[in-house]
Structures are given as C-alpha cells and as structure tokens.
BAKE-722878 format. One line per field, with one value per residue: x, y, z of N, C-alpha, C in turn. Coordinates in pm, whole numbers. Layout:
BEGIN
n.c1 X ...;
n.c2 Y ...;
n.c3 Z ...;
ca.c1 X ...;
ca.c2 Y ...;
ca.c3 Z ...;
c.c1 X ...;
c.c2 Y ...;
c.c3 Z ...;
//
This chain:
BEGIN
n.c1 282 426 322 507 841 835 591 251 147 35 -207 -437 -465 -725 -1037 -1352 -1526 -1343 -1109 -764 -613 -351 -198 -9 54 -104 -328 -455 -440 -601 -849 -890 -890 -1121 -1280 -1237 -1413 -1673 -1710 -1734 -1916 -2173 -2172 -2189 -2353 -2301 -2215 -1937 -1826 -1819 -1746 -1606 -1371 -975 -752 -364 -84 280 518 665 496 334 168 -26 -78 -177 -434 -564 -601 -758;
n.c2 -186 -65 112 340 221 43 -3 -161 -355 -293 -315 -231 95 260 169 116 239 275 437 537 721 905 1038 1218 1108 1289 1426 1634 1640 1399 1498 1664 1551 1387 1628 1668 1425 1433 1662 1562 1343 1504 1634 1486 1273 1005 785 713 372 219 -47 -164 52 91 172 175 250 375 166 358 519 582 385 538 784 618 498 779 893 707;
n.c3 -8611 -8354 -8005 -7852 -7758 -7632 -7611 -7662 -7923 -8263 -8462 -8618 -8729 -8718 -8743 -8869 -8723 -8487 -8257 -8181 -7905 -7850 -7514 -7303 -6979 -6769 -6526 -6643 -6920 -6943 -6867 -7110 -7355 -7284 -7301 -7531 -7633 -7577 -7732 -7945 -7944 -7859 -8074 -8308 -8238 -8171 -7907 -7657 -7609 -7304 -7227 -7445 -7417 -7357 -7174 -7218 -7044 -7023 -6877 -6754 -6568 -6287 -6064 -5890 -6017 -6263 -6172 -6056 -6275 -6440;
ca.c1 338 431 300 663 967 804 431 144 143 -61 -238 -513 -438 -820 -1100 -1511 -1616 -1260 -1032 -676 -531 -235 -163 93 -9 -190 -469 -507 -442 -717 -992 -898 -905 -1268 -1376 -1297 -1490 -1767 -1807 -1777 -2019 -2283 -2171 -2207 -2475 -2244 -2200 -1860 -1877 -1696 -1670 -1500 -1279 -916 -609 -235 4 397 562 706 405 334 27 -98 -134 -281 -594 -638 -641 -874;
ca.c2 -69 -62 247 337 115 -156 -3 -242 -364 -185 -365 -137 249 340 80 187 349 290 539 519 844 943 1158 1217 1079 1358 1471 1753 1545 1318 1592 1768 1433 1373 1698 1664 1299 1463 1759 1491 1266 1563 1679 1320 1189 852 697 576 212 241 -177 -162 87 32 213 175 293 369 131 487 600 526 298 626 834 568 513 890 903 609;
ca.c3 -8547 -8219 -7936 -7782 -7774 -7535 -7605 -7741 -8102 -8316 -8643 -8715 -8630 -8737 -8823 -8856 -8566 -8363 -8242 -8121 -7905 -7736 -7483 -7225 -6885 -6687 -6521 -6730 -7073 -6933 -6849 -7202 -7428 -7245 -7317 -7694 -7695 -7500 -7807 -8095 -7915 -7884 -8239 -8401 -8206 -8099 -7780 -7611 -7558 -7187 -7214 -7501 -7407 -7283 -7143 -7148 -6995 -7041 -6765 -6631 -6498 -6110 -6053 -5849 -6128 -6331 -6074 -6052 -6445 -6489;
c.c1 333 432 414 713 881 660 384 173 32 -110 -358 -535 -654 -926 -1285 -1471 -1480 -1141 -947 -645 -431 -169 -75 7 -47 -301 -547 -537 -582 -816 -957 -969 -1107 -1340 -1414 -1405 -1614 -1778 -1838 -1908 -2157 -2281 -2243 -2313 -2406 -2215 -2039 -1887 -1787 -1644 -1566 -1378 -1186 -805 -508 -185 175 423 663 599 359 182 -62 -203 -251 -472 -624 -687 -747 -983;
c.c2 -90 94 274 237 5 -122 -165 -279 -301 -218 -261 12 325 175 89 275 358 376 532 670 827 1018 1150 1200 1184 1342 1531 1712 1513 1405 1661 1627 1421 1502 1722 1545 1368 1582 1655 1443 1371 1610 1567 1209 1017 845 633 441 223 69 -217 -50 107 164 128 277 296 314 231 550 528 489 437 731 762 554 673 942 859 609;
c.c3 -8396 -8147 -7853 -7831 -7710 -7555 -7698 -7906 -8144 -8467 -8653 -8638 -8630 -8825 -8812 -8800 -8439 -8359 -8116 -8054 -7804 -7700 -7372 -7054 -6761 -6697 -6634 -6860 -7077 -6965 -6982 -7336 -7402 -7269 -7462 -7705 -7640 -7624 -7935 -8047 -7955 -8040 -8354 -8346 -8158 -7940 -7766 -7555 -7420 -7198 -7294 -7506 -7332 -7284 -7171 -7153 -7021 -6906 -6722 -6550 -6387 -6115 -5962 -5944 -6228 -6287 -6083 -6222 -6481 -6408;
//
C-alpha cells in the first residue's frame, strides 16, 4: 500500500507494538495526535520510542511548517 499517490510504501499497516497515523499537516493536528499518545501511554503504561519514531511528509507542505511540527 502506498500513503498518497507519491507517499511511502506501506508493507505492514500494524505490527506488535507499532503504530501507523495520519493526519493532515498542522499545528493543531500535531498537538491533538500527541495528546491522544500522551493518554494511551498513561492508560497502557508504554513508552514512545522517540528513536524509533519517524515523520513524513506530503511534498506540498513547506519545509517551515514541517520544523514547527517536528
């Protein structure tokens, strides 16, 4: 599966402990997304791995945005 037309390939949507999401490139997205991983985490007692975890991006979105996102 591929994420958009030109997004990433995509062989495993869900595998253990890993979790794909996607949300439309805001601020607001961002700070809402982090506030759900921030109730599972206290709910479920897990830990994000920050090394293993990665962004992309739709090549429409302005390298500005991306830095204030990430």
């Amino acid at each position: 599966m591929r994420a958009g037309r030109s997004g990433p390939l995509i062989y495993h949507l869900l595998f253990a402990d890993d979790l794909l999401l996607f949300a439309e490139a805001s601020i607001e997205q961002a700070h809402c997304i982090m506030h759900c991983l921030n109730l599972f985490c206290e709910a479920s007692g897990q830990k994000i791995n920050n090394q293993k975890t990665q962004f992309f991006f739709s090549k429409n979105v302005d390298q500005q945005l991306r830095e204030d996102i990430l």
